[in-house]
N, C-alpha and C positions, 0 to 999 in steps of 0.2 A: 336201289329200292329193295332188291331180290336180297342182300346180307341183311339188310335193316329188319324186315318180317322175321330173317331166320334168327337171328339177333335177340330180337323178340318172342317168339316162340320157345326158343332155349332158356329164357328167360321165366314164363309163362307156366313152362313144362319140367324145368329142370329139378323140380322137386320129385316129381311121376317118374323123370327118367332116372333119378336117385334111389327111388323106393320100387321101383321095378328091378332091378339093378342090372340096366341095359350095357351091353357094349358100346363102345364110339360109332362104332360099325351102324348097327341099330339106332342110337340117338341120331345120327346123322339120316340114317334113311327113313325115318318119322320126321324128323326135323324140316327134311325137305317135301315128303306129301303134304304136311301142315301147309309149312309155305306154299307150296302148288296151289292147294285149295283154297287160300286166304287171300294169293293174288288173284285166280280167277273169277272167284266170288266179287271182289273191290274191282277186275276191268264188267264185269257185267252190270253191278250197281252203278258205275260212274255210265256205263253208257246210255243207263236210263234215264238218269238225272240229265244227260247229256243232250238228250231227244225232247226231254220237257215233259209233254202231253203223252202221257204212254197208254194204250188199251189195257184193261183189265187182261184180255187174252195174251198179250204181248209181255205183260208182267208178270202173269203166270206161268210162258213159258219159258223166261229168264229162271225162273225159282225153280222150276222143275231143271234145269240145267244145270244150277247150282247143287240142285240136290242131287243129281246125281254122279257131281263131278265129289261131293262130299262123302257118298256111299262107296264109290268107287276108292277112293282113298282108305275107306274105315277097313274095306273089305282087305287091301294090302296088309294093312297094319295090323289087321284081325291073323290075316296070316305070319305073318313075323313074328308077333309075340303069344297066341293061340291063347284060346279060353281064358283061362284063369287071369291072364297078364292085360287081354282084351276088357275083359269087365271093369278093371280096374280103371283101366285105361276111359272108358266110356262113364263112369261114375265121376272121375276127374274132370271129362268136357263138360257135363250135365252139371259141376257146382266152380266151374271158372270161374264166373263172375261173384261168385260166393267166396270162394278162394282167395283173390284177388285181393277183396276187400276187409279179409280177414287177416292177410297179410299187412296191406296197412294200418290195420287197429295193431299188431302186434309189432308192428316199430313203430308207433307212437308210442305204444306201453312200454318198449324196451328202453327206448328217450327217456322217460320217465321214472327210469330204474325198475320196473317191476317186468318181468320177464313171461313171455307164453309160449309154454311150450308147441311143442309140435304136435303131440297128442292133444291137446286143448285148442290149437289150430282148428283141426280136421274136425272134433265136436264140435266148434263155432260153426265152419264151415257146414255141417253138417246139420245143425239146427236151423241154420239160417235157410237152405236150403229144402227141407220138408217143409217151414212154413210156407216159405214162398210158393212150392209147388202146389199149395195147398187149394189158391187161388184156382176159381174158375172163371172169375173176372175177367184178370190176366192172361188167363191162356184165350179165352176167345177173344181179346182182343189183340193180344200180341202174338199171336199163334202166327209164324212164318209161312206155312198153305196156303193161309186167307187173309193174309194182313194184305190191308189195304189203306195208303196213307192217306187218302182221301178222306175216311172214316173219320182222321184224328182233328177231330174240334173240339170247340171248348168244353161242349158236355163232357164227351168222351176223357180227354183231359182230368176232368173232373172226377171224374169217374175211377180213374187212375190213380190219383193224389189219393182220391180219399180209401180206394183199397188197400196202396202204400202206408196210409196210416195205421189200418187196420194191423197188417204183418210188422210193420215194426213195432209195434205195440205186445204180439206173440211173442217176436221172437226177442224183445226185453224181456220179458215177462220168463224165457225160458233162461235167457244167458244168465239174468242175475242170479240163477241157482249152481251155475259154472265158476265166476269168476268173485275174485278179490274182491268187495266195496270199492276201491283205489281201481281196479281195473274195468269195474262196471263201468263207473262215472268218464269213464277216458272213451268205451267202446259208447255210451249211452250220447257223448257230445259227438261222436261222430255220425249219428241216426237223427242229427238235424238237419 
Protein backbone atom coordinates (compact mmCIF):
# COMPACT_ATOMS: atom_id res chain seq x y z
CA UNK A 1 0.00 0.00 0.00
CA UNK A 2 2.86 2.28 1.36
CA UNK A 3 4.75 2.16 -2.74
CA UNK A 4 1.40 2.59 -4.18
CA UNK A 5 0.59 6.33 -2.27
CA UNK A 6 4.37 7.01 -2.93
CA UNK A 7 3.83 5.92 -6.57
CA UNK A 8 1.16 8.26 -6.69
CA UNK A 9 2.31 11.23 -5.09
CA UNK A 10 5.38 11.11 -7.55
CA UNK A 11 2.94 11.06 -9.91
CA UNK A 12 0.80 13.95 -8.58
CA UNK A 13 3.94 15.97 -7.68
CA UNK A 14 6.41 15.40 -10.21
CA UNK A 15 5.88 18.23 -12.14
CA UNK A 16 6.46 20.69 -8.65
CA UNK A 17 9.46 18.48 -8.10
CA UNK A 18 10.62 19.29 -11.89
CA UNK A 19 10.01 23.03 -11.49
CA UNK A 20 11.54 23.21 -8.12
CA UNK A 21 14.41 21.48 -9.35
CA UNK A 22 14.73 19.21 -6.27
CA UNK A 23 17.33 16.53 -5.78
CA UNK A 24 16.46 12.60 -5.46
CA UNK A 25 17.55 13.10 -2.06
CA UNK A 26 14.67 15.87 -1.45
CA UNK A 27 11.98 14.33 -3.98
CA UNK A 28 12.19 11.31 -1.91
CA UNK A 29 12.11 13.00 1.43
CA UNK A 30 8.64 15.07 0.40
CA UNK A 31 7.65 12.09 -1.32
CA UNK A 32 7.64 10.27 1.89
CA UNK A 33 6.04 13.03 4.47
CA UNK A 34 3.32 13.23 1.61
CA UNK A 35 2.77 9.54 1.92
CA UNK A 36 2.95 9.63 5.91
CA UNK A 37 0.33 12.19 5.78
CA UNK A 38 -1.97 10.69 3.15
CA UNK A 39 -1.87 7.21 4.98
CA UNK A 40 -2.57 8.49 8.34
CA UNK A 41 -5.21 10.73 7.22
CA UNK A 42 -6.98 7.36 5.16
CA UNK A 43 -6.21 5.05 8.79
CA UNK A 44 -8.19 7.86 10.82
CA UNK A 45 -11.11 8.39 8.15
CA UNK A 46 -11.47 4.54 7.71
CA UNK A 47 -11.64 4.19 11.38
CA UNK A 48 -14.48 6.48 11.57
CA UNK A 49 -16.40 5.03 8.89
CA UNK A 50 -15.34 2.04 10.68
CA UNK A 51 -17.23 2.90 14.14
CA UNK A 52 -20.52 4.08 12.20
CA UNK A 53 -22.23 6.55 14.55
CA UNK A 54 -19.51 9.01 15.33
CA UNK A 55 -20.03 12.29 17.85
CA UNK A 56 -19.53 15.46 16.45
CA UNK A 57 -16.73 15.82 19.44
CA UNK A 58 -15.07 12.60 18.32
CA UNK A 59 -14.92 13.74 14.63
CA UNK A 60 -13.70 16.77 15.47
CA UNK A 61 -10.85 15.40 17.26
CA UNK A 62 -9.94 13.11 14.46
CA UNK A 63 -9.59 16.43 12.17
CA UNK A 64 -7.81 18.19 14.53
CA UNK A 65 -5.25 15.10 14.32
CA UNK A 66 -5.15 15.01 10.90
CA UNK A 67 -4.53 18.61 10.87
CA UNK A 68 -1.93 18.40 12.73
CA UNK A 69 -0.17 15.51 11.55
CA UNK A 70 -0.58 17.79 8.07
CA UNK A 71 1.06 21.01 9.65
CA UNK A 72 3.64 18.90 11.01
CA UNK A 73 4.77 17.63 7.78
CA UNK A 74 4.29 21.32 5.82
CA UNK A 75 6.59 22.47 8.65
CA UNK A 76 9.48 19.73 7.50
CA UNK A 77 9.14 20.44 4.02
CA UNK A 78 8.94 24.28 4.76
CA UNK A 79 12.23 23.60 6.06
CA UNK A 80 13.85 21.60 3.38
CA UNK A 81 13.08 23.74 0.58
CA UNK A 82 12.68 27.41 2.62
CA UNK A 83 10.48 30.38 1.47
CA UNK A 84 10.61 30.87 -1.95
CA UNK A 85 10.45 26.92 -2.88
CA UNK A 86 7.68 26.61 0.22
CA UNK A 87 5.07 28.99 -1.49
CA UNK A 88 5.46 27.39 -4.43
CA UNK A 89 5.11 24.24 -3.01
CA UNK A 90 1.88 25.43 -1.13
CA UNK A 91 0.21 27.11 -4.21
CA UNK A 92 0.64 23.72 -5.83
CA UNK A 93 -1.38 21.75 -2.97
CA UNK A 94 -4.15 24.76 -2.96
CA UNK A 95 -4.84 24.13 -7.06
CA UNK A 96 -4.23 19.86 -7.02
CA UNK A 97 -7.30 19.15 -7.78
CA UNK A 98 -7.32 22.11 -10.48
CA UNK A 99 -4.09 20.60 -11.75
CA UNK A 100 -5.17 17.31 -12.10
CA UNK A 101 -8.04 18.07 -14.16
CA UNK A 102 -6.29 20.33 -16.29
CA UNK A 103 -3.97 17.70 -16.94
CA UNK A 104 -6.55 15.57 -18.42
CA UNK A 105 -8.08 18.20 -20.55
CA UNK A 106 -4.56 18.62 -22.01
CA UNK A 107 -4.23 14.86 -23.05
CA UNK A 108 -7.34 14.67 -24.42
CA UNK A 109 -6.28 17.81 -26.47
CA UNK A 110 -2.98 16.13 -27.24
CA UNK A 111 -5.14 12.84 -28.54
CA UNK A 112 -6.65 15.26 -30.63
CA UNK A 113 -3.62 16.73 -32.12
CA UNK A 114 -3.75 20.13 -30.75
CA UNK A 115 -1.18 20.53 -28.10
CA UNK A 116 -1.23 22.59 -24.39
CA UNK A 117 1.41 23.90 -23.31
CA UNK A 118 2.61 24.06 -19.89
CA UNK A 119 2.35 27.64 -19.49
CA UNK A 120 -1.29 27.46 -20.57
CA UNK A 121 -1.59 24.50 -18.13
CA UNK A 122 -0.88 26.50 -15.07
CA UNK A 123 -3.27 29.51 -16.54
CA UNK A 124 -6.12 26.90 -16.87
CA UNK A 125 -5.08 25.63 -13.63
CA UNK A 126 -4.94 28.96 -12.35
CA UNK A 127 -8.35 30.37 -13.60
CA UNK A 128 -9.95 27.57 -12.66
CA UNK A 129 -8.78 27.84 -9.35
CA UNK A 130 -9.68 31.81 -8.40
CA UNK A 131 -13.09 30.87 -9.53
CA UNK A 132 -13.63 28.25 -7.59
CA UNK A 133 -12.11 29.81 -4.50
CA UNK A 134 -14.45 32.49 -5.27
CA UNK A 135 -17.30 30.47 -3.64
CA UNK A 136 -18.59 31.10 -0.30
CA UNK A 137 -21.07 28.64 -0.70
CA UNK A 138 -18.48 26.10 -1.05
CA UNK A 139 -16.18 26.95 1.50
CA UNK A 140 -18.94 26.95 4.27
CA UNK A 141 -20.09 24.02 3.26
CA UNK A 142 -17.11 22.09 2.47
CA UNK A 143 -14.87 23.68 4.70
CA UNK A 144 -12.81 20.54 6.36
CA UNK A 145 -13.11 22.44 10.39
CA UNK A 146 -16.83 22.10 10.14
CA UNK A 147 -17.82 19.80 7.60
CA UNK A 148 -20.17 17.62 8.82
CA UNK A 149 -21.50 14.78 6.72
CA UNK A 150 -24.68 14.69 8.28
CA UNK A 151 -25.30 18.18 6.90
CA UNK A 152 -25.26 16.64 3.28
CA UNK A 153 -28.85 16.25 2.03
CA UNK A 154 -30.64 16.88 -0.78
CA UNK A 155 -31.11 20.65 -0.25
CA UNK A 156 -27.64 20.94 0.52
CA UNK A 157 -26.75 18.87 -2.58
CA UNK A 158 -28.61 21.08 -4.41
CA UNK A 159 -27.16 23.76 -3.27
CA UNK A 160 -23.89 22.44 -4.51
CA UNK A 161 -24.92 21.45 -8.10
CA UNK A 162 -26.31 24.68 -8.62
CA UNK A 163 -23.04 26.74 -7.36
CA UNK A 164 -21.04 24.16 -9.61
CA UNK A 165 -22.99 25.55 -12.34
CA UNK A 166 -22.42 28.89 -11.51
CA UNK A 167 -18.29 28.44 -11.51
CA UNK A 168 -18.26 26.50 -14.53
CA UNK A 169 -20.16 28.84 -16.31
CA UNK A 170 -17.00 31.63 -15.04
CA UNK A 171 -14.55 29.85 -15.64
CA UNK A 172 -15.95 29.00 -19.56
CA UNK A 173 -16.52 32.18 -19.83
CA UNK A 174 -12.65 32.95 -18.77
CA UNK A 175 -10.79 29.89 -20.65
CA UNK A 176 -12.61 30.66 -24.00
CA UNK A 177 -10.44 33.90 -24.01
CA UNK A 178 -7.18 31.17 -23.46
CA UNK A 179 -7.63 28.72 -25.82
CA UNK A 180 -8.08 27.55 -29.55
CA UNK A 181 -12.13 27.17 -30.69
CA UNK A 182 -10.91 23.28 -31.44
CA UNK A 183 -9.49 23.42 -27.78
CA UNK A 184 -12.33 25.23 -26.04
CA UNK A 185 -14.97 22.82 -27.35
CA UNK A 186 -12.66 19.50 -26.07
CA UNK A 187 -12.09 21.37 -22.38
CA UNK A 188 -16.10 22.82 -22.65
CA UNK A 189 -17.25 18.73 -23.16
CA UNK A 190 -15.46 17.96 -20.33
CA UNK A 191 -17.46 20.65 -17.82
CA UNK A 192 -20.47 18.19 -18.36
Amino acid sequence: MRSQVNTGIKRVYGDLYESLQLSSAEEEKITSLLAEQAMSAMEMTMSLFKKGDVSPEERNNKLKEITAIKENSNRAIKSMLGDEKYAKFEHYEKTRGQRQYVKSFAAKADTAGTKISRDMQNRLTDIMHEEQTKSTVLKEIMDPNTWDPSKLNKETMQKIAEEREKINTQILSRVKRELSAEQFEIFKSMQR
